[in-house]
DODORO-751670 format. One record per residue (C-alpha): x negated, y, z negated. Coordinates in Angstrom, 2 decimals. Layout:
BEGIN
+---------+---------+---------+
!      c1 !      c2 !      c3 !
+---------+---------+---------+
!       X !       Y !       Z !
...
+---------+---------+---------+
END
This chain:
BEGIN
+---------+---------+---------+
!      c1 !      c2 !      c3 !
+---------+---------+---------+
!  -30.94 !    1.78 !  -14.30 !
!  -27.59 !    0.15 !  -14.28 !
!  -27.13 !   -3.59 !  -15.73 !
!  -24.29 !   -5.80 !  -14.92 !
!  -23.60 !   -8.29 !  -17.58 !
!  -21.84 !  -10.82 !  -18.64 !
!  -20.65 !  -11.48 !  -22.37 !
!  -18.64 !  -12.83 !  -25.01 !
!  -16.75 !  -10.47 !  -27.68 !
!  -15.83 !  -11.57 !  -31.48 !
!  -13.10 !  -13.38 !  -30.50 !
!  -14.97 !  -15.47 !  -27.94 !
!  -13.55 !  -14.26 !  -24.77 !
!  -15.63 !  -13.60 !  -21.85 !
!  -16.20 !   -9.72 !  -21.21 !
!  -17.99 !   -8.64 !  -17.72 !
!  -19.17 !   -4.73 !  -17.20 !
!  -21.99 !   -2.29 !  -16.30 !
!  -23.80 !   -0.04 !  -18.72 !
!  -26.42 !    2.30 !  -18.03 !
!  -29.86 !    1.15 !  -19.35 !
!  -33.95 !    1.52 !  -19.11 !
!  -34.08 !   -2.38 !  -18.84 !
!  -32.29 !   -5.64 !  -19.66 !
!  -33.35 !   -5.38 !  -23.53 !
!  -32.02 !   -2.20 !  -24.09 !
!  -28.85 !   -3.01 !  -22.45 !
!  -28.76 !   -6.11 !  -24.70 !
!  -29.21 !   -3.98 !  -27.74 !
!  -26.43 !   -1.96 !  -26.52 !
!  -24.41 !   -4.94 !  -26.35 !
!  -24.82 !   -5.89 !  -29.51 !
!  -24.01 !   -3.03 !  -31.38 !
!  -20.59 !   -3.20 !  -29.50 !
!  -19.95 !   -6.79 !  -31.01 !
!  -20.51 !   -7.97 !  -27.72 !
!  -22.77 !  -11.06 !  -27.09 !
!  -24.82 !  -10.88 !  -23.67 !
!  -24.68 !  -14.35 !  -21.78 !
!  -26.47 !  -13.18 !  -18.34 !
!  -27.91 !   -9.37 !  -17.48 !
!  -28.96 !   -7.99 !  -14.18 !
!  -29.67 !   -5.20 !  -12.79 !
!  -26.67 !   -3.49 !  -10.69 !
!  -26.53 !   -4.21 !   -6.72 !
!  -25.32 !   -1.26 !   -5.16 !
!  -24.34 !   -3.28 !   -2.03 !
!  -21.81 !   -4.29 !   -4.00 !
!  -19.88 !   -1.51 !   -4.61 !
!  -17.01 !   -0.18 !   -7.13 !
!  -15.02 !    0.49 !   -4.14 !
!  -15.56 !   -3.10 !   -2.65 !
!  -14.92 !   -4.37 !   -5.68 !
!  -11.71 !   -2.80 !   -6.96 !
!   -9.70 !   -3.10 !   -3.81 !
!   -8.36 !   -6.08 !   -3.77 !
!   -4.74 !   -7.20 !   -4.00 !
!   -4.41 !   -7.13 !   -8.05 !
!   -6.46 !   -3.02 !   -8.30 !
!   -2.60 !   -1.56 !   -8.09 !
!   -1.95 !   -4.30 !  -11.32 !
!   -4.82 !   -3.51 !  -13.08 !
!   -4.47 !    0.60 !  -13.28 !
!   -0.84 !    0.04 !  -14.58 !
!   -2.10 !   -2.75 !  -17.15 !
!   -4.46 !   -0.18 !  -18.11 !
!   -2.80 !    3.28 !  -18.16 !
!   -0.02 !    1.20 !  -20.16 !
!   -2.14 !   -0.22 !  -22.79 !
!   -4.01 !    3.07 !  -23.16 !
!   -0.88 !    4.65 !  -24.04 !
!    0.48 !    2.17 !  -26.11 !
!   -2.65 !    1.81 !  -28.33 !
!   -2.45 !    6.06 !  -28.34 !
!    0.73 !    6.04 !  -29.48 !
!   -0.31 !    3.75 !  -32.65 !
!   -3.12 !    6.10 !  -33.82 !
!   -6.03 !    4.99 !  -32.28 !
!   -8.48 !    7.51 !  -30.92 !
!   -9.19 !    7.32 !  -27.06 !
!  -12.82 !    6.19 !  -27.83 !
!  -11.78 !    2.99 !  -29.78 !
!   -8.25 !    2.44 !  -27.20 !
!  -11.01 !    2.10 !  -24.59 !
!  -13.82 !   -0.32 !  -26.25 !
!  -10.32 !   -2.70 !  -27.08 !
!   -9.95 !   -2.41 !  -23.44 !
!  -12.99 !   -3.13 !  -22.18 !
!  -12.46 !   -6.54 !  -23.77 !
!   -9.12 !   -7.04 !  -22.24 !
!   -9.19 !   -6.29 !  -18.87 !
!   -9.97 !   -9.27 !  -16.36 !
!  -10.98 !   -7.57 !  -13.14 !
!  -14.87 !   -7.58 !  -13.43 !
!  -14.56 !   -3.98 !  -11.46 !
!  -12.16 !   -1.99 !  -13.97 !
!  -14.39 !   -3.33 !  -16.24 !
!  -17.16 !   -1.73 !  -14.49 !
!  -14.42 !    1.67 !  -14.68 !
!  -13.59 !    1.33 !  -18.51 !
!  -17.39 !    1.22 !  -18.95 !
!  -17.99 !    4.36 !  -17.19 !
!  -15.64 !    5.90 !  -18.65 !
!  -16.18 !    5.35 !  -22.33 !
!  -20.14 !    6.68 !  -21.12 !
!  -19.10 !    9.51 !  -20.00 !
!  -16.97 !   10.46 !  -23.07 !
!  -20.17 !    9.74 !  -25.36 !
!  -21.78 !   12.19 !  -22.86 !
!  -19.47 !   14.60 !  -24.53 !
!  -16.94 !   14.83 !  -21.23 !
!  -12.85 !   15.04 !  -21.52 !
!  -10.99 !   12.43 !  -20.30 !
!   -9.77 !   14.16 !  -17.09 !
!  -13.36 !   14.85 !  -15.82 !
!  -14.55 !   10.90 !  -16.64 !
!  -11.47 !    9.46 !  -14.83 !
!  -12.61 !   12.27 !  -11.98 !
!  -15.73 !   10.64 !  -10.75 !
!  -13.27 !    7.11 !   -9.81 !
!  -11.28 !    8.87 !   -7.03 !
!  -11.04 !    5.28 !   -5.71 !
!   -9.25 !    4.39 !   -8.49 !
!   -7.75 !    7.39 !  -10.13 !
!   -5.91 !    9.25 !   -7.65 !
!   -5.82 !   12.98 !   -7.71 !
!   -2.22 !   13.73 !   -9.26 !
!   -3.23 !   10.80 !  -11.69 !
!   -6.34 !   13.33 !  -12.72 !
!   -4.44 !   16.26 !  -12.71 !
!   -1.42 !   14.68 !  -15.01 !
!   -4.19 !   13.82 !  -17.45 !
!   -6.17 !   17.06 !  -17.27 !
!   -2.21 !   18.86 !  -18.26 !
!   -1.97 !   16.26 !  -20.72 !
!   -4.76 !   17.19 !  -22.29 !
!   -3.82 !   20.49 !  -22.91 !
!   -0.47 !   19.91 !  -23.81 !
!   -1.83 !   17.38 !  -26.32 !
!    0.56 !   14.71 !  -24.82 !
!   -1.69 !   12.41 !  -23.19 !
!    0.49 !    9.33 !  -24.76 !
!    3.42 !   10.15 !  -23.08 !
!    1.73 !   11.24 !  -19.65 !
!    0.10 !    8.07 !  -19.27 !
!    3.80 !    6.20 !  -20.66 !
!    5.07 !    8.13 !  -17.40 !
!    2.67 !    7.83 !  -15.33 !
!    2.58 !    4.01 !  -15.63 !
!    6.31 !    3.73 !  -15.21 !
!    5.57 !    6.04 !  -12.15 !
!    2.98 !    3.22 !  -10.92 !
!    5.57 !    0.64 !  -11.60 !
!    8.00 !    2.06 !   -9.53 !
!    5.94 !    2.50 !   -6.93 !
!    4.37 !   -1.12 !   -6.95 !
!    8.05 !   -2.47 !   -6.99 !
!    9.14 !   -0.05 !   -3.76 !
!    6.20 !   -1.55 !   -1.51 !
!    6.78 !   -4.62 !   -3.27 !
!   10.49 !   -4.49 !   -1.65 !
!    9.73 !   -3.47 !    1.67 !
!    6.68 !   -5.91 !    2.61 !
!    8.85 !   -8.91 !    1.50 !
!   11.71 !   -7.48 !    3.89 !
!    8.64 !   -7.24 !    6.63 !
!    6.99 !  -10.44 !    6.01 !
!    9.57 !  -13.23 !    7.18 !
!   10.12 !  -11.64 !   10.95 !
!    6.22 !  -11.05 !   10.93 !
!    5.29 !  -14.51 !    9.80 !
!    8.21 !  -15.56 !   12.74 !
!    6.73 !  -13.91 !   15.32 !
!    3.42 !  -15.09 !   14.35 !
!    3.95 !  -18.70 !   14.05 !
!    5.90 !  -18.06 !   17.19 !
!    2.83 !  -16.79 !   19.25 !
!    0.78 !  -19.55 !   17.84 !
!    2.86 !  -22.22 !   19.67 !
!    3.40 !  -20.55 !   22.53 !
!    0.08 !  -20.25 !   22.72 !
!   -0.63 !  -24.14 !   21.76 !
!    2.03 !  -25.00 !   24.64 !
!    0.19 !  -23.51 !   27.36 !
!   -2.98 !  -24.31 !   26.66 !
!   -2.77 !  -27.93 !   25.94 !
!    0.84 !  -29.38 !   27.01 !
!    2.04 !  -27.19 !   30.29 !
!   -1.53 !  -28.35 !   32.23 !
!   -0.50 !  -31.67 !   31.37 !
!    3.07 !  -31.69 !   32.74 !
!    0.81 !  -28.94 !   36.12 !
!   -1.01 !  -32.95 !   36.47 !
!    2.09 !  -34.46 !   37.08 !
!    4.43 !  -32.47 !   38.63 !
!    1.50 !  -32.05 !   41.35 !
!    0.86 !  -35.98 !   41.08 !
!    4.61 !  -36.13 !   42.30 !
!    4.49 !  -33.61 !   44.56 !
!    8.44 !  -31.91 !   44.02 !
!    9.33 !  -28.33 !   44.81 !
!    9.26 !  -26.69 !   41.24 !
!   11.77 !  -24.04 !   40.15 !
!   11.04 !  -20.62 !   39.85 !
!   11.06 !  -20.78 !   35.82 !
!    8.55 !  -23.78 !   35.81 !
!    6.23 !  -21.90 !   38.33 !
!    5.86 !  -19.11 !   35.95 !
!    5.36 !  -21.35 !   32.93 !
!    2.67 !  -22.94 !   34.75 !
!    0.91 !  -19.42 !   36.01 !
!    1.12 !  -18.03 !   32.57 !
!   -0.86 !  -21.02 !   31.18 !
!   -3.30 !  -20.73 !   34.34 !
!   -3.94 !  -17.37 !   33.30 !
!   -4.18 !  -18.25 !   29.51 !
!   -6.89 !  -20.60 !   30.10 !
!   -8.57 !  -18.46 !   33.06 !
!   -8.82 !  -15.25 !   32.03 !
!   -8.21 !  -15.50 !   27.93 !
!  -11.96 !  -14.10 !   27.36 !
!  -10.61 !  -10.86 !   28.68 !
!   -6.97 !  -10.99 !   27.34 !
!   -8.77 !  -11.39 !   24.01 !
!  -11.09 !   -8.88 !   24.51 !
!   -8.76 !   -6.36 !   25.58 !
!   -6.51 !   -7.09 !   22.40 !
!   -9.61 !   -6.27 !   20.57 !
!  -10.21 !   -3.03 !   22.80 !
!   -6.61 !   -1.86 !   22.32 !
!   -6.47 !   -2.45 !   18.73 !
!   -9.56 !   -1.23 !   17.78 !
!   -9.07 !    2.23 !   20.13 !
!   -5.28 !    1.91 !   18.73 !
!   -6.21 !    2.44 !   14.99 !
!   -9.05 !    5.92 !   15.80 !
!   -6.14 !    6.93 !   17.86 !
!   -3.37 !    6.84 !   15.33 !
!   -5.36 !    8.81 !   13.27 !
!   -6.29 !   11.74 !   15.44 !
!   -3.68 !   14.76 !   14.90 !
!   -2.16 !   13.88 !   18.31 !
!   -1.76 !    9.88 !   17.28 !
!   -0.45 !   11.03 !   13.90 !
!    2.34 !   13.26 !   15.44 !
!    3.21 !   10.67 !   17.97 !
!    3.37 !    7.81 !   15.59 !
!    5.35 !    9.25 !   12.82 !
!    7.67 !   11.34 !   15.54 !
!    8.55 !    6.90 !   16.80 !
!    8.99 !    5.47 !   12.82 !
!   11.43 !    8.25 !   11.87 !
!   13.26 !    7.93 !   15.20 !
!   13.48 !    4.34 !   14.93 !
!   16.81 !    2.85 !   14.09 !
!   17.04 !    1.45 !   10.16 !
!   13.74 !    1.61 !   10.41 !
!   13.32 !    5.63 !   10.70 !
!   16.41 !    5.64 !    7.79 !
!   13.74 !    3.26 !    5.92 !
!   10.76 !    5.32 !    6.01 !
!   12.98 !    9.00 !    5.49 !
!   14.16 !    7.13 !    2.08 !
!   10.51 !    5.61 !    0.96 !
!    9.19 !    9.51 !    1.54 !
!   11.79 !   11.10 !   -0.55 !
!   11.27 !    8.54 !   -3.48 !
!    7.71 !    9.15 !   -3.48 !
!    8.16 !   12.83 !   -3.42 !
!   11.02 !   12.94 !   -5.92 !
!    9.13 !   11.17 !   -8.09 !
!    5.97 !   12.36 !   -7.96 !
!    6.98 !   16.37 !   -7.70 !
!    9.18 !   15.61 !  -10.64 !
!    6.13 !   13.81 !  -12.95 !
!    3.91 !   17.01 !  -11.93 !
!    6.26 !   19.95 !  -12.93 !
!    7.40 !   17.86 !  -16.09 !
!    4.09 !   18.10 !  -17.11 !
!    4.28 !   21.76 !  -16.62 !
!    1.74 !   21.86 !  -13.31 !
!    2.33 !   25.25 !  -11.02 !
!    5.29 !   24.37 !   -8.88 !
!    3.04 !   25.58 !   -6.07 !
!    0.29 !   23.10 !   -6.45 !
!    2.84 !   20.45 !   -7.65 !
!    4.02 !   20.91 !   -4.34 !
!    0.97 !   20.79 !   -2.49 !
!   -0.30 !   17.42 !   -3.94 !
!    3.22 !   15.85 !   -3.61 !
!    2.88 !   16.45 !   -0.13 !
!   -0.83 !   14.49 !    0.02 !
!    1.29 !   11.62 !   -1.37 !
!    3.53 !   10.60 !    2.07 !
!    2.47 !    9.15 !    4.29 !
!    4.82 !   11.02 !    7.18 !
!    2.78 !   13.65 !    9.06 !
!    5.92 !   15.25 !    9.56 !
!    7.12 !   15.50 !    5.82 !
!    3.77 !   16.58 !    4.53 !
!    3.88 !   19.70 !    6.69 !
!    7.33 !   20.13 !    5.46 !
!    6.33 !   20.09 !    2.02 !
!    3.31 !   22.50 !    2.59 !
!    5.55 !   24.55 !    4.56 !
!    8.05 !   24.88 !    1.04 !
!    5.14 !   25.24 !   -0.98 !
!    4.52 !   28.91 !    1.49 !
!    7.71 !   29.97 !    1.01 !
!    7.70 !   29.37 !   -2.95 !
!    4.50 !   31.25 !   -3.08 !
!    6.72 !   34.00 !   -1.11 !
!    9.42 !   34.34 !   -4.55 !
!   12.10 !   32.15 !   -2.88 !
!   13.44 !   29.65 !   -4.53 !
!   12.53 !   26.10 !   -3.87 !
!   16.15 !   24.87 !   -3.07 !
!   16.46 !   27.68 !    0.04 !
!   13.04 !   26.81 !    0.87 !
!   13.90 !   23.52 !    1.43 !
!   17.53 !   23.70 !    3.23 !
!   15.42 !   26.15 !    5.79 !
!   13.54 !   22.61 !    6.29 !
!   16.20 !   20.29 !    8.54 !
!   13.51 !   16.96 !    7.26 !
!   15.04 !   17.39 !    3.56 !
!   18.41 !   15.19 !    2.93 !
!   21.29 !   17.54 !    2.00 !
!   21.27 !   15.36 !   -1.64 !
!   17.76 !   16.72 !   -2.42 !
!   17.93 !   20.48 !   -1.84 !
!   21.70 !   20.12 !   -3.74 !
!   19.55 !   18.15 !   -6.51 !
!   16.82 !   20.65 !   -6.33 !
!   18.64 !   23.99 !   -7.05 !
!   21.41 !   22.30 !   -9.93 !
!   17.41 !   21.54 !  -11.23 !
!   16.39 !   25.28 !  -11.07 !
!   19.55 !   26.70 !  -12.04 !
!   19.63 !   24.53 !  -15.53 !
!   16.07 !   24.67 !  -16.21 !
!   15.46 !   20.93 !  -16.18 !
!   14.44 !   20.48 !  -12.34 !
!   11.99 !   17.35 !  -13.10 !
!   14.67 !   15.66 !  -14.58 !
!   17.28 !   16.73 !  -10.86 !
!   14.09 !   15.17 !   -8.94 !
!   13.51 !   12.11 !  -11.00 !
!   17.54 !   11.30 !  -10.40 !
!   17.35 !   11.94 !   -7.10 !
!   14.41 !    9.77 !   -6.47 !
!   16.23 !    7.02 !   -7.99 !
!   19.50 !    7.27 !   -5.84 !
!   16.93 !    7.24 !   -3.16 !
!   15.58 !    4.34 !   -4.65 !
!   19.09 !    2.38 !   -4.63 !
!   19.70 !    3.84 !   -1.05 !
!   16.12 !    1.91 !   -0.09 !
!   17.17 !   -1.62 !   -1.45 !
!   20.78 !   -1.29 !    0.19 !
!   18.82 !   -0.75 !    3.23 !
!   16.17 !   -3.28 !    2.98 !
!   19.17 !   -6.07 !    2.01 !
!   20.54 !   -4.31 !    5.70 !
!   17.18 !   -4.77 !    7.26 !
!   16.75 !   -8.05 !    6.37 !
!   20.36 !   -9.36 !    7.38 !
!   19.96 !   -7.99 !   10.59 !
!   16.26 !   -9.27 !   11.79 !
!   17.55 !  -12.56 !   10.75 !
!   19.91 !  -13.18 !   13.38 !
!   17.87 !  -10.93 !   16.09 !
!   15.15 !  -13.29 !   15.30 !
!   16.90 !  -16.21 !   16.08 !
!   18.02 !  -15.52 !   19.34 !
!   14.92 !  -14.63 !   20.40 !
!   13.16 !  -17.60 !   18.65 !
!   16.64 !  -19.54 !   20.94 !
!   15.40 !  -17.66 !   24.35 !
!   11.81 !  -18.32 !   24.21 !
!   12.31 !  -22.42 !   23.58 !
!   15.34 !  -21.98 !   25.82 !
!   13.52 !  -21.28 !   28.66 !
!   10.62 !  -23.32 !   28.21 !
!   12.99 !  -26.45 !   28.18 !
!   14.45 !  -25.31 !   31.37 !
!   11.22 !  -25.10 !   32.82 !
!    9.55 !  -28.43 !   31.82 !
!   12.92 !  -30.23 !   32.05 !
!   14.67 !  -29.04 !   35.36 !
!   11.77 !  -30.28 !   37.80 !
!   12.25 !  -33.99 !   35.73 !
!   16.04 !  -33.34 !   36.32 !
!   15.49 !  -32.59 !   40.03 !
!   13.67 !  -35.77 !   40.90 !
!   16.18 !  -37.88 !   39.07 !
!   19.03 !  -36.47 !   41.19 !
!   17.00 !  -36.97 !   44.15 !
!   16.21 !  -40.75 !   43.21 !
!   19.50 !  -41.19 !   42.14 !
+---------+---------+---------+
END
């Protein structure tokens, strides 16, 4: 059975985990002979699952905290046995404790590293498995993981960049709904009282104020339900092969916004096709789990598609300038790369020109919502003043 518990190590710092027991006293035993002193054991809930668990805003912070201290402590001397028990102790996310666990079991059992870091695919994604499984043969596993957590760096600080760019017109538009909403539900029937009390023709703009908030009150059972209809039917449909197409055909049409996502893709491919043949992976299947790692229905095809044509003999460059998706800069990149011999080195530069290219377009992104924004923030309360104001302004005129 599996135990969740709760200790303290040598150095008094709480420690939280699963091992793999008969009972509570064995696991305790266990415990002990690890230095570790149990506070509270129980047996595991599987309700409350690894997967549940790890994801969760800081899981992309913990797998770089740990693939750069395993490397680190590699590098020093330590065998991977003893660089995982030290991390055990240091990692603060109760479920990568629950991972480090499993993993220092399964090496006991006699497995490699590669095959113990298999059975997390939640947490371990497949290139990460196959970097480690060529890092074990090329005996380099302290530099793989080195890379490999720069790699997860990167990557953290690229959707790091672009949801910040996102979040200030989404938190606008947001906010602006909510008042809107506010307005019509509580003030506009108030002003409906009077206006009727005082019987005055109202203006066209003030009549459909005063509709929309009659149909907010009416009928928002249904608006709300259909929301819920339309985004739940929304979300199976965008991931049917026909919703895909559609969906990703829109973003890379879209203006910055299409330039955005074609520059996010080629970093992530760059990168990670670059990390897989530097660790000496086939170029074929280097190609083929690049391609898993957009996100662009489009691109992955693309990518497939290349990976045909290299099975084929030709050369990845021409494979890729028969593709009109790829950037000029990338196939140019790509054959210098084959030509010298040092291709994962062409692909890691050009993933970080693509990298510069996405910040000059985020800083564009963001200057230009900013303004847009405004004036429709400006139209929206425009209007509603006219329409609350100019039936005030018209019985004034008519007194005066």
């Amino acid at each position: 059975m599996k135990i969740v518990y709760k200790a303290v190590n040598d150095q008094g710092k709480a420690v939280r985990g699963l091992v793999e027991a008969k009972d509570q006293q064995e696991a305790a035993v266990f415990l002990r002979k690890q230095d570790l002193f149990p506070i509270t054991l129980k047996e595991y809930n599987p309700s409350r699952s690894l997967k549940s668990l790890f994801i969760r805003k800081s899981a992309s912070t913990d797998l770089v905290f740990f693939t750069r201290q395993l490397s680190s402590m590699l590098s020093s001397g330590l065998t991977l046995m003893q660089a995982l028990q030290i991390l055990r102790g240091q990692v603060q996310n109760p479920a990568m404790a629950e991972v480090v666990n499993g993993l220092i079991a399964s090496i006991e059992e006699g497995k490699s590293f590669s095959l113990a870091i298999a059975k997390y695919p939640q947490v371990f994604s497949p290139i990460y498995v196959s970097l480690i499984q060529a890092a074990e043969s090329a005996g380099l596993l302290d530099k793989i993981l080195l890379r490999l957590a720069d790699n997860l760096e990167k990557q953290q600080k690229l959707k790091g960049m672009i949801k910040s760019a996102l979040m200030y017109p989404i938190i606008v538009i947001i906010l602006m709904v909510a008042v809107m909403t506010i307005m019509m539900i509580f003030v506009v029937p108030q002003l409906t009282v009077l206006y009727e009390n005082l019987d005055i023709p109202l203006p066209l703009p003030t009549q459909i104020v005063i509709g929309l908030s009659n149909a907010t009150i009416n009928f928002w059972p249904f608006v709300l339900g259909g929301v819920i209809f339309f985004v739940y039917y929304f979300r199976k449909w965008k991931k049917t092969p026909r919703g895909m197409k559609i969906i990703d055909a829109l973003i890379l049409r879209m203006p910055i916004f299409g330039k955005l996502a074609t520059q996010s893709i080629m970093v992530e491919f760059g990168r990670t096709f670059g990390l897989l043949v530097g660790t000496g992976s086939l170029v074929v299947e280097s190609l083929n789990q690049s391609a898993d790692v957009v996100g662009n229905i489009y691109y992955r095809n693309a990518i497939k598609e290349v990976g045909k044509k290299v099975e084929k003999v030709v050369t990845i460059g021409d494979a890729m300038l028969a593709e009109p998706l790829f950037p000029p800069i990338i196939v140019e990149m790509t054959k210098i790369g084959e030509q010298t011999g040092k291709l994962d080195d062409s692909l890691t530069r050009v993933s970080e020109y693509f990298e510069r290219e996405v910040e000059q377009t985020v800083k564009a992104l963001t200057t230009a919502l900013e303004p847009f924004i405004m004036i429709i923030l400006a139209l929206g309360v425009g209007f509603l003043v006219i329409s609350v104001i100019t039936p005030i302004y018209n019985l004034i005129s008519q007194i005066q």
